[in-house]
C-alpha positions in Angstrom: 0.0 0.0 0.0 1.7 3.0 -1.0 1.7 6.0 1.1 0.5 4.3 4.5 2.7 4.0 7.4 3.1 0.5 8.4 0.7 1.4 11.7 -2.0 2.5 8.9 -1.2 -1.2 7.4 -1.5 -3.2 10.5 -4.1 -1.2 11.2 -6.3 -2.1 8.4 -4.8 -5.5 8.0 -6.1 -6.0 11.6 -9.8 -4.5 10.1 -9.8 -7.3 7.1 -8.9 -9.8 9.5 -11.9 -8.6 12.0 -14.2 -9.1 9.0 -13.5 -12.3 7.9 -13.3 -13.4 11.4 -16.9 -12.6 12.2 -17.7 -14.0 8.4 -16.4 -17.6 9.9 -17.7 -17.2 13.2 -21.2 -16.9 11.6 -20.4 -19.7 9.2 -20.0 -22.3 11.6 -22.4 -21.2 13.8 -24.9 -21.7 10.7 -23.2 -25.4 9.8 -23.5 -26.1 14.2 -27.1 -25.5 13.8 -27.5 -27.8 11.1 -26.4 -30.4 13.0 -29.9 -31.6 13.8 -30.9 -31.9 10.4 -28.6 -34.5 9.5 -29.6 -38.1 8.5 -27.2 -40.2 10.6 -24.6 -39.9 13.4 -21.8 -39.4 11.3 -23.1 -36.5 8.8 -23.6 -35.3 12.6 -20.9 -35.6 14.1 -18.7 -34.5 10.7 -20.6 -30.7 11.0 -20.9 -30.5 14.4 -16.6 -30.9 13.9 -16.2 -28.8 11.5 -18.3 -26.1 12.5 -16.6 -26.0 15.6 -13.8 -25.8 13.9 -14.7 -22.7 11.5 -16.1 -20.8 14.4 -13.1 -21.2 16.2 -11.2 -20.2 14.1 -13.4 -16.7 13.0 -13.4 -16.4 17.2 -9.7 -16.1 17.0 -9.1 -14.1 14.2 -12.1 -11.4 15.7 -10.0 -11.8 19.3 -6.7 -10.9 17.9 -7.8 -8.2 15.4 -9.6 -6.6 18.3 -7.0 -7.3 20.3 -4.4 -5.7 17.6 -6.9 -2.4 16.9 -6.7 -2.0 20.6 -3.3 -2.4 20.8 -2.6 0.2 17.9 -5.1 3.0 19.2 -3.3 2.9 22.7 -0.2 3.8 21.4 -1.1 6.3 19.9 -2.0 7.7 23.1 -5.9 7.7 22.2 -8.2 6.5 25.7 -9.9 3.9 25.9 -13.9 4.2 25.1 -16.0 1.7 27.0 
């Protein structure tokens, strides 16, 4: 990105990353509550897994980016708005 500082990059890296987190985190939410629509105990099982999975995974990647925006606007000195 030309003409950003690298803060401005992590910055908005951190933003993507926050967006695609809470894309997966509603993903496999959606595939855990199919779960019960399943035919047997292993089509189940297999999406209850992977679900899991996928919203672990968006949990994580919303955490840190949060994490990483929160980070970024203390050092610059901003406060903290609750």
């Amino acid at each position: 990105m030309v003409g950003l500082s690298e803060k401005q990059i992590k910055y908005k890296s951190a933003q993507i990353n926050n967006a695609l987190g809470v894309f997966l985190l509603i993903f496999g939410v959606i595939v855990i509550i199919a779960v019960p629509f399943s035919d047997n105990f292993i089509d189940k099982m297999t999406n209850l897994v992977a679900g899991l999975i996928v919203a672990g995974i968006g949990g994580g990647m919303v955490w840190s980016a949060k994490r990483t925006i929160k980070l970024l606007k203390l050092k610059d000195g901003e406060t903290e708005d609750k």
